[in-house]
N, C-alpha and C positions, 0 to 999 in steps of 0.2 A: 856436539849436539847443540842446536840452534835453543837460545835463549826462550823464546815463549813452548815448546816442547819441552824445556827440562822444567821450566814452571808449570806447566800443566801438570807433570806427570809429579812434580813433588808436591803440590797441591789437593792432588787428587790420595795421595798414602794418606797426608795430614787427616784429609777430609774424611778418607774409609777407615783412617785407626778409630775417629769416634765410635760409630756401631758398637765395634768390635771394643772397646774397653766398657759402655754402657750394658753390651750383656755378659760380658765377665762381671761385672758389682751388679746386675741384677740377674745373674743364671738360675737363682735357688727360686726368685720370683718367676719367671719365664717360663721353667722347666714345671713349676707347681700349679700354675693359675690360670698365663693365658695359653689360649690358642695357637695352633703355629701361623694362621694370615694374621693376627693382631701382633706377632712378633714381629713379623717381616714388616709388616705397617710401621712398629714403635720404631725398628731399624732402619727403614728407610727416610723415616722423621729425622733420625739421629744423624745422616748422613747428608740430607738435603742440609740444613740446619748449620749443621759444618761446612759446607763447602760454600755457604753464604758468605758464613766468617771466615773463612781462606780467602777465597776470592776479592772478596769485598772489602774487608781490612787487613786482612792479613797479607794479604799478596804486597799490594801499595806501600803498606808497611816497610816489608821485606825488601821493596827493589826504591826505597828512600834511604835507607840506613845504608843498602850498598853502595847507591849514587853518592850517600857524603862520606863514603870510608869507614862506618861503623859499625859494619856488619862483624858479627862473631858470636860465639854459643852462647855467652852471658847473656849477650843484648838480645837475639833471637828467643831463650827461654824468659826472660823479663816481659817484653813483647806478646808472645806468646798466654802468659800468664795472664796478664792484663787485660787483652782479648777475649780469654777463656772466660774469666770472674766479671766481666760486665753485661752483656746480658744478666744473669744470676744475680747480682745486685741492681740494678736496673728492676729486675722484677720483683723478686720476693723477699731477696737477704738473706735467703737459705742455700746452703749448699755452694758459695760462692770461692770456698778454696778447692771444691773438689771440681767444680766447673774451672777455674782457674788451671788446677795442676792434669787438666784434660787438655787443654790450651796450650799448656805447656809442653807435654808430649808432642801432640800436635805439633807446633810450631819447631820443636828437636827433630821430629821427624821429616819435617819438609826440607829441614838447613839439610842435614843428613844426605837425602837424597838429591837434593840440589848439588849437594858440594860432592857426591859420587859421579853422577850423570856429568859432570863438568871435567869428570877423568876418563871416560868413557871416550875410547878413540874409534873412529868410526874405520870400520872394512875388517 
């Protein structure tokens, strides 16, 4: 599989696990309070959001560490981490390990399918 297609498609999991972990830690709120177009709104906030920080720092990240040899899970979830916890500390200083260890995932998630789709033989 050609390089910029295995980074789209691992960028884009990275990008849609956010949602998807934001309404697991808030389902009890979700389910009790708002609406279902105010969820779809919050999630699709959650996902545009992410896929800034993919794209934007994460990706560039990602194919510098490869370009000098130092790509590997340690340094992808450190990366990752770091990504996640800045915005969050940038703004308010709340909630900057849970934003972090969302980043986190995130960024295991993209290695992940990066390093699958790179075994993927075509025909």
């Amino acid at each position: 599989m050609k390089t910029p297609l295995r980074i789209w498609i691992a960028g884009m999991a990275a990008a849609l696990l956010q949602p998807l972990i934001y309404a697991a830690a808030h389902a009890h709120y979700f389910l009790s309070v708002l609406e279902a177009p105010t969820v779809a709104t919050v999630l699709a906030m959650q996902f545009a959001f992410a896929a800034v920080c993919v794209f934007v720092v994460g990706v560039p990240l990602f194919l510098l560490l490869r370009r000098t040899g130092r790509l590997g899970w340690a340094v992808v979830a450190i990366g990752g981490l770091a990504i996640g916890a800045l915005p969050a500390w940038i703004g308010a200083g709340e909630g900057v390990l849970a934003a972090g260890l969302k980043g986190l995932a995130g960024a295991l998630v993209f290695h992940a399918v990066w390093r699958r789709l790179g075994h993927v033989r075509p025909g």
